[in-house]
KOLMI-140313 format. One record per residue (C-alpha): residue in three letters; x, y negated, z. Coordinates in steps of 0.001 Angstrom, whole numbers, plus 500000, padded with zeros to 6 digits. Example, Ala and Ser with C-alpha at 12.3 -4.5 7.8 and 13.67 -1.06 7.14 Angstrom:
ala512300504500507800/ser513670501060507140/
***
This chain:
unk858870048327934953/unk858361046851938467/unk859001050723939706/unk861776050905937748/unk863637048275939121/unk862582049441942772/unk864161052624942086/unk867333051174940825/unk867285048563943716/unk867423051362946492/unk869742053180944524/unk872133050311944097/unk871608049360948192/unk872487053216949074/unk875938053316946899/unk876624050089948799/unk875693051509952204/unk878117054749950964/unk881200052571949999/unk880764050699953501/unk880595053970955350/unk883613055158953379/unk885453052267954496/unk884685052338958447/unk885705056151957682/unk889136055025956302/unk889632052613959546/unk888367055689961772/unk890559058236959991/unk893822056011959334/unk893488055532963111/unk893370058575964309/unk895802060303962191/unk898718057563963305/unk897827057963967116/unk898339061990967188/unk901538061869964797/unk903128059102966852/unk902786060634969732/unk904084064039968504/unk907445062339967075/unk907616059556969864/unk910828061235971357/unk912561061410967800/unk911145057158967295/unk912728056243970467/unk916344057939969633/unk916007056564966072/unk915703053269967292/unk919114053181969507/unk920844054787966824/unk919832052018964705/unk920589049262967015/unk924469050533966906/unk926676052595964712/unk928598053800967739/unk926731056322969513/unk925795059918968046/unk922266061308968794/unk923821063749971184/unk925223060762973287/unk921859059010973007/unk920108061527974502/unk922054062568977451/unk922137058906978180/unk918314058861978184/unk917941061593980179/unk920484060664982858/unk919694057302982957/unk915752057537982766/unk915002061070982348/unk912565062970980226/unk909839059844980706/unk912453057956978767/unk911669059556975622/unk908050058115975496/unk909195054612976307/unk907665052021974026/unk904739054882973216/unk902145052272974838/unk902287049628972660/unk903451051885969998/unk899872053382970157/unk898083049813970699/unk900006049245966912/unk899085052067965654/unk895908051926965905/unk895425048879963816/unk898403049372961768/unk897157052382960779/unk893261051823960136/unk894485048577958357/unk896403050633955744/unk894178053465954879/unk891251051073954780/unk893010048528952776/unk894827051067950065/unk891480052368949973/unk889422049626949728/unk891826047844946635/unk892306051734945181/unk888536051952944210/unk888078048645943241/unk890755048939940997/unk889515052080939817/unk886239050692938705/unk888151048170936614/unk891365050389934925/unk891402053812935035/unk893422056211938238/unk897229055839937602/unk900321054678939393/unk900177051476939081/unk896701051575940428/unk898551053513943600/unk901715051290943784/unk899544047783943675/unk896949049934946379/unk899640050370948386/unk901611046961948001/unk898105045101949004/unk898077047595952058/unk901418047187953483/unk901346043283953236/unk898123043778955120/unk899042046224957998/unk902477044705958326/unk901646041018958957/unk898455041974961434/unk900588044459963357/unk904697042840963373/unk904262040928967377/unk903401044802968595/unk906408046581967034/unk908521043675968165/unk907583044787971634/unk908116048000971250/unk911571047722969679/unk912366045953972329/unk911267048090975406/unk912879051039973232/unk916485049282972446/unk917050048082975653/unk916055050852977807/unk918424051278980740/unk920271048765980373/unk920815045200982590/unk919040043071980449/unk915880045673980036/unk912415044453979125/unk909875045915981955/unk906382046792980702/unk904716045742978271/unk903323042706979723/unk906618041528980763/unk908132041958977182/unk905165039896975618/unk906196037203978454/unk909541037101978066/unk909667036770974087/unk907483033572973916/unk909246032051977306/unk912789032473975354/unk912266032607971804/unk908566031176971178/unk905761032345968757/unk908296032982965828/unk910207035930968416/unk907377038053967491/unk907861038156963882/unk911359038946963711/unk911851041457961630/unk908855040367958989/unk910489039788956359/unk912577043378956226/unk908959044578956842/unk908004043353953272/unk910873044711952085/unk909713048274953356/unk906519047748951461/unk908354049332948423/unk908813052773950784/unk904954052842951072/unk904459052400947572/unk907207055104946367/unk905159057670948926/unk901875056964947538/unk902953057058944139/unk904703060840944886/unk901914061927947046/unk899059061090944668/unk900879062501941634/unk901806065630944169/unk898083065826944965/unk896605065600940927/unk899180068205939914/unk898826070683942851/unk894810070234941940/unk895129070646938022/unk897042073644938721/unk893851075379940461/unk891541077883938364/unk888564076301938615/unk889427072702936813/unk889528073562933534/unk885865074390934273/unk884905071479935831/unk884662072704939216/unk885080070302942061/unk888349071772943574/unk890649070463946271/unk894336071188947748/unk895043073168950420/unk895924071687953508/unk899320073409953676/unk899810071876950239/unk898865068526951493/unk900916068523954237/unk903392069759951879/unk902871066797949484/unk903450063973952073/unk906456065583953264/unk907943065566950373/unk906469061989949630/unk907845060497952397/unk911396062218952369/unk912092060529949262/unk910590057273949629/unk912500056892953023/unk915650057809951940/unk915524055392949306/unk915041052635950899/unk916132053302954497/unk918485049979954819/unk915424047730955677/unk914879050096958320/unk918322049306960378/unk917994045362959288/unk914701045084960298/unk915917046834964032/unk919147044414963799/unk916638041249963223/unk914492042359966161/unk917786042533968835/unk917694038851970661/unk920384036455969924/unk922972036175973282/unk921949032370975415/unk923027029213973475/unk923469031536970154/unk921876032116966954/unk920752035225965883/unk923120037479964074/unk921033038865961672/unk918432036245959914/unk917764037311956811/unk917039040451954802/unk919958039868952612/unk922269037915955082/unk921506041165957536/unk922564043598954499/unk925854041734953758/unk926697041366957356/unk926354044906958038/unk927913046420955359/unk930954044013955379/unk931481045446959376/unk930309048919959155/unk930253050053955870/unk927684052432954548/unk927714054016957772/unk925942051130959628/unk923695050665956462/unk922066054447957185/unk923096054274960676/unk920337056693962604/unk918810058128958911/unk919019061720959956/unk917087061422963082/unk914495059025961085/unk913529061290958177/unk913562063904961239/unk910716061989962445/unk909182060278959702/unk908725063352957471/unk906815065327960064/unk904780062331961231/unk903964061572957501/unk902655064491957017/unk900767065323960166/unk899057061895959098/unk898066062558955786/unk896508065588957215/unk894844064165959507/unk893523061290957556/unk892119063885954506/unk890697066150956646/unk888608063390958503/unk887877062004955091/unk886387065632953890/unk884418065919956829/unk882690062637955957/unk882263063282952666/unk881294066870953854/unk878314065190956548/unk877238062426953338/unk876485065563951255/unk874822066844953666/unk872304063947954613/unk871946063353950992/unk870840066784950190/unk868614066286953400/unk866776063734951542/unk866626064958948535/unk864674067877949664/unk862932066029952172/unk861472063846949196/unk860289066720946984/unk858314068256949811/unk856721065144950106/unk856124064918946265/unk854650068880946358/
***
């Protein structure tokens, strides 16, 4: 009996040992699939951004103000602190959706509202840890060029607290939350996507272990993330407007989520509302799905080295038993 519960006690300590390693893989992964895809799209973030911050320009204008004005090194402003957030913004939500997806999953069986509360719990998570470092980047990025440009990063981080105190680097929080729903719309598409893509392969019905391509991964997020952007694009430009400092003496123009909605569509009609969408979904799509690549290849390799070991040991402990 007392072997017994040896054997069940080692067993029990190695699936905990797995699920922590699966979870410092999630952080590693989530990590380094944001850093490459931001830096990739950076160019297409930082003309987003301006186009967001007014209705006025076109992306043609934009650009050949960039590149007169600060040249091709203007297109990577804001990618510094861009990749400082990303880092954490993006280990925080793979390891987080992951981390509440399979303890759901022990509890109610795989589904979409297992993915939608997964992803809810994530982007709560990732956006309240990570909000002070986009706030510097919007900055640096929105006021490129200009008079009133903020220099460095350092100088940004300065400059906020001096004039506007802790609360100037959560501007924008609230539309943040509101974007949760986008993250929760892609997961629910892409995991659905992903089932269907693998249920179509010859080899399930059989109870093979069979996975999707990476093309049709890639695929999958794409298309994931084209429709849950579109759909709920507004918070995007409100949560840029929030973020824009309010003129000396003034309050801010935009304060809340739905105050920011009503003041922009009473001025600028839908036209301010998806003000910028075009060159968004031309970066968020690609990024998207360059992540979500990333991120499940990294994940198969782990799983791919676990095997492995574990195989190691199993053989390792019948020679010993021969």
């Amino acid at each position: 009996m007392g072997a017994v519960s040896q054997i069940g006690g080692k067993k029990e300590a190695r699936l905990a040992a797995l699920a922590e390693q699966k979870q410092l893989a999630s952080l590693l992964a989530g990590g380094v699939a944001g850093s490459l895809s931001s830096t990739v799209t950076c160019p297409i973030e930082v003309v987003k951004t301006k186009l967001q911050g007014s209705s006025l320009s076109s992306p043609g204008t934009i650009v050949g103000q960039i590149l007169q004005r600060e040249g091709v090194r203007g297109f990577f402003r804001g990618l510094p602190p861009t990749l400082l957030g990303i880092l954490p913004a993006r280990s925080t939500y793979f390891w987080a959706y992951s981390t509440t997806k399979s303890w759901l999953v022990k509890r109610w069986e795989e589904n979409p509202v297992v993915h939608i509360a997964s992803a809810v719990v994530a982007g709560v998570v990732s956006n309240t840890v990570t909000n002070p470092i986009w706030m510097v980047k919007t900055r640096l990025q929105l006021f490129a060029g200009e008079a009133n440009a903020y220099e460095g990063f350092r100088n940004s981080v300065s400059r906020i607290f001096q004039e506007e105190g802790v609360s100037g680097f959560f501007r924008g929080l609230s539309a943040s939350y509101w974007g949760v729903a986008e993250g929760a719309i892609h997961f629910v598409i892409y995991e659905g996507l992903k089932q269907r893509l693998v249920a179509s392969k010859p080899g399930t019905a059989t109870g093979e272990k069979v996975e999707a391509s990476k093309l049709e991964l890639f695929g999958a997020a794409a298309v994931a993330k084209l429709f849950a952007s579109a759909l709920t694009y507004p918070h995007e430009v409100v949560r840029t407007r929030m973020r824009i400092p309010p003129a000396p003496g003034q309050l801010p123009k935009y304060r809340t989520m739905i105050q920011s909605l009503s003041t922009i569509g009473r001025e600028e009609g839908m036209k301010g509302l998806y003000g910028g969408m075009g060159a968004h979904l031309l970066r968020v799509v690609p990024n998207a799905a360059l992540m979500f690549l990333t991120y499940e290849s990294v994940m198969r390799w782990f799983d791919r080295i676990e095997k492995e070991n574990s195989q190691s040991q199993k053989t390792e402990l019948a020679l010993r038993r021969q």
